[in-house]
C-alpha positions as CSV (number, residue, x, y, z in Angstrom):
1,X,95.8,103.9,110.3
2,X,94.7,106.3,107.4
3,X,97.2,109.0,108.9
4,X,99.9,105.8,108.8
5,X,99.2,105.1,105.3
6,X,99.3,108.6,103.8
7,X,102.6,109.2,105.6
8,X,104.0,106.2,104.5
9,X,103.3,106.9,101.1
10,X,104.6,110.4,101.2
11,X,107.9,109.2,101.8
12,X,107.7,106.7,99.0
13,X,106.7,109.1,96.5
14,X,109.5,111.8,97.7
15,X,111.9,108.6,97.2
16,X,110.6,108.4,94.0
17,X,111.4,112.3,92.8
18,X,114.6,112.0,94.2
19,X,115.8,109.4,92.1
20,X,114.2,111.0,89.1
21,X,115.7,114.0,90.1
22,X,119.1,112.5,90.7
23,X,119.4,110.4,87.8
24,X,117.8,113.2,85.3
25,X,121.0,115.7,86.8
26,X,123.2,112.7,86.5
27,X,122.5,112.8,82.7
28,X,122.7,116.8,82.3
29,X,126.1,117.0,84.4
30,X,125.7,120.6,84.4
31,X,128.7,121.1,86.4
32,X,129.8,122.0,90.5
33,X,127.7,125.0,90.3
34,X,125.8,125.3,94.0
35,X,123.4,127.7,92.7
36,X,122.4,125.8,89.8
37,X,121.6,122.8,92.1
38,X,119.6,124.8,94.7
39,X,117.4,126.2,91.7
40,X,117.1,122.6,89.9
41,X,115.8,121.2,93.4
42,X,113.6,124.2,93.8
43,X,111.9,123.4,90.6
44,X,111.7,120.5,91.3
45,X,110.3,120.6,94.3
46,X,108.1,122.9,93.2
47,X,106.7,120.7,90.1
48,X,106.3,117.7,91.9
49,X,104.1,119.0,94.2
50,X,102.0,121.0,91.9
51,X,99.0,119.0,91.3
52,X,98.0,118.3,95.1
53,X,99.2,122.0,96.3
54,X,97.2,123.3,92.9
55,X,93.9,121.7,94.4
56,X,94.7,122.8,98.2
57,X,95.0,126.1,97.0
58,X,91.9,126.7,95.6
59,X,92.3,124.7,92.0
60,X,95.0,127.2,90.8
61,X,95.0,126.3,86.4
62,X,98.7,126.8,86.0
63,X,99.5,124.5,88.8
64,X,97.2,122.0,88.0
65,X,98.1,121.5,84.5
66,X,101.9,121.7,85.6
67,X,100.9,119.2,88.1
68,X,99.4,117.0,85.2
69,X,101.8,117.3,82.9
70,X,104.1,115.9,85.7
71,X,102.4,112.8,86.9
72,X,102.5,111.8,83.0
73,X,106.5,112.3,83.0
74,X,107.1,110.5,86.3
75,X,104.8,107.4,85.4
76,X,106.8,107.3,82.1
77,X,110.0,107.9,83.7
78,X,109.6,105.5,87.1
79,X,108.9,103.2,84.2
80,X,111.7,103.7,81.9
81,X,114.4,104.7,84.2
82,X,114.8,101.5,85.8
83,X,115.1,99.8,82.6
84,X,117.9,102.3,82.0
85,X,119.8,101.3,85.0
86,X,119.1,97.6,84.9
87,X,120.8,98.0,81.4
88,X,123.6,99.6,81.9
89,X,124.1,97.4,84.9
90,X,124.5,94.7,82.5
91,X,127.1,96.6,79.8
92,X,129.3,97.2,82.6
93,X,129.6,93.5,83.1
94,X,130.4,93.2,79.8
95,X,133.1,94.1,77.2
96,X,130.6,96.1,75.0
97,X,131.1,99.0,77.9
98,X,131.5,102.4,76.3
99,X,132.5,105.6,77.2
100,X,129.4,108.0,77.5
101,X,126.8,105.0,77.3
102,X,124.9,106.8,80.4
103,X,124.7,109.7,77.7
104,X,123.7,107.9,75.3
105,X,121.1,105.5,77.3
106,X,119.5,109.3,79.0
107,X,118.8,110.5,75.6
108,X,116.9,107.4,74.3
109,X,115.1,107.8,77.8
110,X,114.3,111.5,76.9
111,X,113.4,110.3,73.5
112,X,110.7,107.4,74.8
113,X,109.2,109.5,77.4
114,X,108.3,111.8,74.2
115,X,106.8,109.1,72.5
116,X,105.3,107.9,75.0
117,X,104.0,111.0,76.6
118,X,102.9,111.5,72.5
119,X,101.1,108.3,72.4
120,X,99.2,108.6,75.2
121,X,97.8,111.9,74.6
122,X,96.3,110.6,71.4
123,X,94.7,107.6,72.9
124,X,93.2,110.2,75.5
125,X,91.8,112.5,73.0
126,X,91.1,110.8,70.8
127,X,88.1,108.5,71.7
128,X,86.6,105.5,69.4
129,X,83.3,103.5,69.7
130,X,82.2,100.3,71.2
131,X,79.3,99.0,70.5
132,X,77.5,96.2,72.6
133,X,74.5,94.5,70.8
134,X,72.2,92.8,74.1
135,X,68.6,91.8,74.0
136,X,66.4,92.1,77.3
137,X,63.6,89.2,77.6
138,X,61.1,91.9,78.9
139,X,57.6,93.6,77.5
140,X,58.9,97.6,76.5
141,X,55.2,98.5,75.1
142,X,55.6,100.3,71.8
143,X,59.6,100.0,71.5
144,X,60.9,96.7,69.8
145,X,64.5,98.6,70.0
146,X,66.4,100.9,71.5
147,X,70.0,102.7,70.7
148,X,71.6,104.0,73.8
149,X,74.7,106.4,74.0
150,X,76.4,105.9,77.0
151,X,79.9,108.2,78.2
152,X,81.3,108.0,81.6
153,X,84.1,109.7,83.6
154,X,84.5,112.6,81.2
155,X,86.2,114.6,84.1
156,X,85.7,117.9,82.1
157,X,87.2,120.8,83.7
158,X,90.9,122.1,83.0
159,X,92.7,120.0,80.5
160,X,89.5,117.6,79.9
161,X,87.8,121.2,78.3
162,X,85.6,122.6,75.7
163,X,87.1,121.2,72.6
164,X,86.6,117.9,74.3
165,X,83.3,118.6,75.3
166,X,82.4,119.9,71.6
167,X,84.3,116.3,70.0
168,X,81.8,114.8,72.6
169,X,78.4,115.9,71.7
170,X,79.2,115.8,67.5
171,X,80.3,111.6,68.3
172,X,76.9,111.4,70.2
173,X,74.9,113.0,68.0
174,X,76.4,110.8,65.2
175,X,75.3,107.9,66.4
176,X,71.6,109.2,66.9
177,X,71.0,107.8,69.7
178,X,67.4,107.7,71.1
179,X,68.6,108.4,74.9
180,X,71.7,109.2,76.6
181,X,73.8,108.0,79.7
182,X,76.2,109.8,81.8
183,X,76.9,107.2,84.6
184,X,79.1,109.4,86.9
185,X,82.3,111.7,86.9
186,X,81.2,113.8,84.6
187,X,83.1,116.6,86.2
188,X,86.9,117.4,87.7
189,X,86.1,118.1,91.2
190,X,85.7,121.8,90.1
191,X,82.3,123.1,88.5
192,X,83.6,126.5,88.1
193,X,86.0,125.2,85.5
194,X,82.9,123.0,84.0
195,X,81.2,126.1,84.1
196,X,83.4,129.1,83.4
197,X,84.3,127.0,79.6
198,X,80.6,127.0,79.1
199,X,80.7,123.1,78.6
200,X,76.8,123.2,80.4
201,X,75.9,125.1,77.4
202,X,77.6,122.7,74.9
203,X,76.0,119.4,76.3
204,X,72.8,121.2,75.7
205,X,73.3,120.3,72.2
206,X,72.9,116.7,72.6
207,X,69.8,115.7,70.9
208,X,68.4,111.9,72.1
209,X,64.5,112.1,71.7
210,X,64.1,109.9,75.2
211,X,66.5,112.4,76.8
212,X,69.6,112.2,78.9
213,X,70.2,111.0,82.0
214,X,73.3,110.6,85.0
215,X,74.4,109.6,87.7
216,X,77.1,111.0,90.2
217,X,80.8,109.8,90.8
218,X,83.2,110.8,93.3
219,X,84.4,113.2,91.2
220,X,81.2,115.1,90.6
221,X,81.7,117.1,93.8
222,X,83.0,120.8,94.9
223,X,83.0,123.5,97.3
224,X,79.1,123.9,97.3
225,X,76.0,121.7,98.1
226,X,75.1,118.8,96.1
227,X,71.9,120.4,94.8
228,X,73.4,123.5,93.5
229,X,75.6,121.0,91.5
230,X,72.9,118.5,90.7
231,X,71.2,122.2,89.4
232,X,74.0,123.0,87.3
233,X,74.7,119.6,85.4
234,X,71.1,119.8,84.9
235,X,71.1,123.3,83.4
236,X,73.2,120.8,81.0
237,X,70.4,119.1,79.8
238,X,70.5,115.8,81.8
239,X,68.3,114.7,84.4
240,X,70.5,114.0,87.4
241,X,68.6,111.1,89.1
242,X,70.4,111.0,93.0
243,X,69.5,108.0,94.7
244,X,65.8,107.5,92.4
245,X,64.0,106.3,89.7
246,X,61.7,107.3,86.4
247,X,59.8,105.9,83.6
248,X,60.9,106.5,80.5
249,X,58.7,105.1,77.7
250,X,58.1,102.0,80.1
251,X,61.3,101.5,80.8
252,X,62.4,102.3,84.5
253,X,65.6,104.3,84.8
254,X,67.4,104.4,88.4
255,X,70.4,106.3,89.3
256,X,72.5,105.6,92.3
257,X,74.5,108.0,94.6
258,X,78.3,106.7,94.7
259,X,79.5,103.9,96.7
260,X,81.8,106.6,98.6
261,X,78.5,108.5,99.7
262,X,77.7,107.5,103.0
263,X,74.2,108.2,102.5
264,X,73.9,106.3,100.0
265,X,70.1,104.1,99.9
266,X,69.9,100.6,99.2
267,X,69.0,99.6,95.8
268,X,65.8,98.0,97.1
269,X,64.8,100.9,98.8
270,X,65.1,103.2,95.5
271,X,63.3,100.2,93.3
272,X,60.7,100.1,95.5
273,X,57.4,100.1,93.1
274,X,59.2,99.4,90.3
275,X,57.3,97.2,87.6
276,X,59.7,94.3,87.0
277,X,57.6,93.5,84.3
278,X,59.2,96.2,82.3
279,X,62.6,96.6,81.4
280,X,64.9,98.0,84.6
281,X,68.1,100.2,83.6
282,X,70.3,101.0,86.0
283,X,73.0,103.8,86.4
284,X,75.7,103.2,89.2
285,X,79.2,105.1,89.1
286,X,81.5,102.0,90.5
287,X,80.7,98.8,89.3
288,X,80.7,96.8,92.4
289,X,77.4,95.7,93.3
290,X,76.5,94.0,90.3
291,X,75.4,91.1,92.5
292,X,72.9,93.3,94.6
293,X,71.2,94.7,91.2
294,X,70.5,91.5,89.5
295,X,68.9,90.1,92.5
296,X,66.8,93.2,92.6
297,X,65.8,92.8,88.7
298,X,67.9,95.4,87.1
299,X,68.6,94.3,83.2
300,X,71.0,96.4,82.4
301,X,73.9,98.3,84.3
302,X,76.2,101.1,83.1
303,X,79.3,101.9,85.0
304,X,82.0,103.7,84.7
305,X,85.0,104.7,87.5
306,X,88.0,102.5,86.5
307,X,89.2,103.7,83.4
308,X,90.5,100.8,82.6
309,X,93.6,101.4,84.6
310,X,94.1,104.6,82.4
311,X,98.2,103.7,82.6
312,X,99.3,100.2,82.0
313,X,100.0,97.5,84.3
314,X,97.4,98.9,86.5
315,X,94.6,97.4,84.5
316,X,95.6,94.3,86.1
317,X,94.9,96.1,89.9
318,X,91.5,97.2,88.2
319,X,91.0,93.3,87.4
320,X,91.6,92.5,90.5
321,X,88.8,94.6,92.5
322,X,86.3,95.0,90.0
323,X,83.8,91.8,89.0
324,X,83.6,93.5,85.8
325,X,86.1,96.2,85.0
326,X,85.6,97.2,81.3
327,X,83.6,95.9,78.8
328,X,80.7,93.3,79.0
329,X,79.6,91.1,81.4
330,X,76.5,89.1,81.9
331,X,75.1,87.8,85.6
332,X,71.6,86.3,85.0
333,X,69.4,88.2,83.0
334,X,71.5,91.4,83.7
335,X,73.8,92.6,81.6
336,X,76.7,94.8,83.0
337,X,78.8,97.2,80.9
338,X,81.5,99.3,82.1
339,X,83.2,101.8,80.2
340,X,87.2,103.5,80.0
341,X,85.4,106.6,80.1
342,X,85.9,110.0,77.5
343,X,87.9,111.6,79.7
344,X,90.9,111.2,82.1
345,X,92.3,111.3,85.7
346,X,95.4,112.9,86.7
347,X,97.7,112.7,84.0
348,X,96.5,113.7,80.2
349,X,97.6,110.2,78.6
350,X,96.3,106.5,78.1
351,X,98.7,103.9,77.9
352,X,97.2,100.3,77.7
353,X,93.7,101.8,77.7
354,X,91.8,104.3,75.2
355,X,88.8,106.4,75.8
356,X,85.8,105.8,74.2
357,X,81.7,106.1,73.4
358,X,79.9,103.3,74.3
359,X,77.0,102.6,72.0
360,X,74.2,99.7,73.4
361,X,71.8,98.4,71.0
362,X,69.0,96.9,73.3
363,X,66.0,94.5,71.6
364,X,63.3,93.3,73.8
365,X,60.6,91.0,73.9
């Protein structure tokens, strides 16, 4: 079935390419030159295959920013490019037809892909703040308050890289916050690119007096063993917590595995011991089992994963499969907050979603 599905969607997407391709030498017209044609479909060919043959081929940069670069322009173009046609459809019916309106309508194409493409960027690199304000009805000893930093899906590695990282730790430091939450995906599936940037050495400089803690998404994964990863992020200057819990300052932290790890323990199994008595944070990658942790006491969840869609309309597919798929949501006495995330997925642009720092201003009892 799984074989069925990827082939099927294989030839959808090659569908796809070729009317991009077709309708972008359409608007060239570059003339009956055969050679010109074989080296168009070359490229291509070449381009639109960049970011998956990039990763097979042992994460090759140039291919997989090509690659990038190029799921941002077909979005924006399987987008637009309808619209086009639809349009000129219409004109042709009509007496406002033209000569050269196909011209005409494949430059204003070029020119909102641009903006577009333009926009995007900004809103991907260009993080704001969200702050939540949520009180926990729970005994935290000597803390009345507490201000927690929270930044998910930061996907740092080739175009998500050490500038990023840097604008990352100055926002968090900003906000002084007195402990720190990674809940997941806080690298690109490649930790020699986390690594070789020296972005372990920049989130050293985070300063959060109760420390910094993560979790793992289906992203934080490579080549090696999970413990030589979990050793590197934690050369970072985070505690990693895989599948367990600690007290910090009373308060019981708990990190989960992700949902795609098949050895992943139940939450009642980690909890186990736990003083419910005392406030219960909990870190989980994808938020979908919000209903397992409030039964199991947790007051507060941070998730990440969904990015809000990253690329409008699919927010509304995020909507769909996720209780909870940004923002704030309360079940019980737990509160549930799911960031955009700092970084992005795939193509460098936001449209219809921003990324962000999530600040969390907790009071107790």
């Amino acid at each position: 079935m799984f074989i069925f599905v990827g082939i099927v969607a294989i030839i959808i997407y090659g569908l796809l390419v070729y009317y991009i391709g077709r309708s972008v030498w359409s608007w060239m017209k570059p003339g009956p030159s055969l050679a010109l044609k074989m080296v168009y479909i070359a490229v291509l060919t070449v381009v639109s295959t960049s970011f998956i043959s990039g990763r097979f081929l042992g994460n090759l940069t140039v291919l997989n920013i090509i690659g990038s670069y190029w799921m941002a322009i077909f979005y924006v173009l399987i987008v637009l490019l309808p619209l086009m046609h639809i349009t000129l459809w219409l004109l042709r019916m009509t007496a406002l037809r033209r000569d050269g309106m196909e011209k005409v309508a494949g430059s204003i194409v070029l020119l909102l892909m641009v903006i577009l493409i333009g926009f995007g960027s900004f809103n991907a690199y260009s993080p704001v703040v969200r702050a939540y304000n949520i009180h926990v009805a729970k005994d935290a000893g000597a803390l009345q308050q507490l201000n927690i930093v929270m930044a998910s899906d930061m996907h740092f590695g080739v175009l998500s890289g050490k500038a990023h990282a840097e604008r990352m730790v100055k926002e968090i430091n900003d906000l002084k916050p007195d402990m720190v939450l990674f809940p997941g995906d806080i690298i690109d599936d490649d930790l020699d690119a986390y690594l070789h940037q020296g972005i372990d050495q920049i989130l050293t400089g985070i300063q959060a007096p109760y420390g910094v803690y993560a979790s793992l998404g289906n992203h934080d994964r490579f080549e090696g063993e999970i413990p030589e990863l979990i050793e590197a992020l934690e050369q970072s200057g985070m505690t990693v917590l895989y599948d367990e819990k600690q007290t910090v300052e009373g308060i019981t932290l708990v990190g989960r595995r992700d949902k795609q790890d098949q050895d992943r323990a139940a939450l009642s199994s980690i909890m186990e011991g736990a003083d419910l008595s005392k406030p219960v944070f909990l870190l989980d990658h994808q938020p979908n089992a919000l209903g397992e942790a409030q039964e199991q006491g947790v007051d507060l969840t941070v998730s990440g994963h969904t990015h809000r869609g990253q690329v409008f309309p699919a927010h509304l597919i995020t909507q769909a499969l996720f209780e909870n798929d940004w923002g704030y949501l309360q079940k019980g006495q737990m509160h549930s907050i799911v960031s955009s995330g700092y970084g992005f997925w795939g193509p460098p642009i936001r449209l219809g979603s921003r990324s962000e720092i999530v600040q969390i201003h907790v009071s107790f009892e």
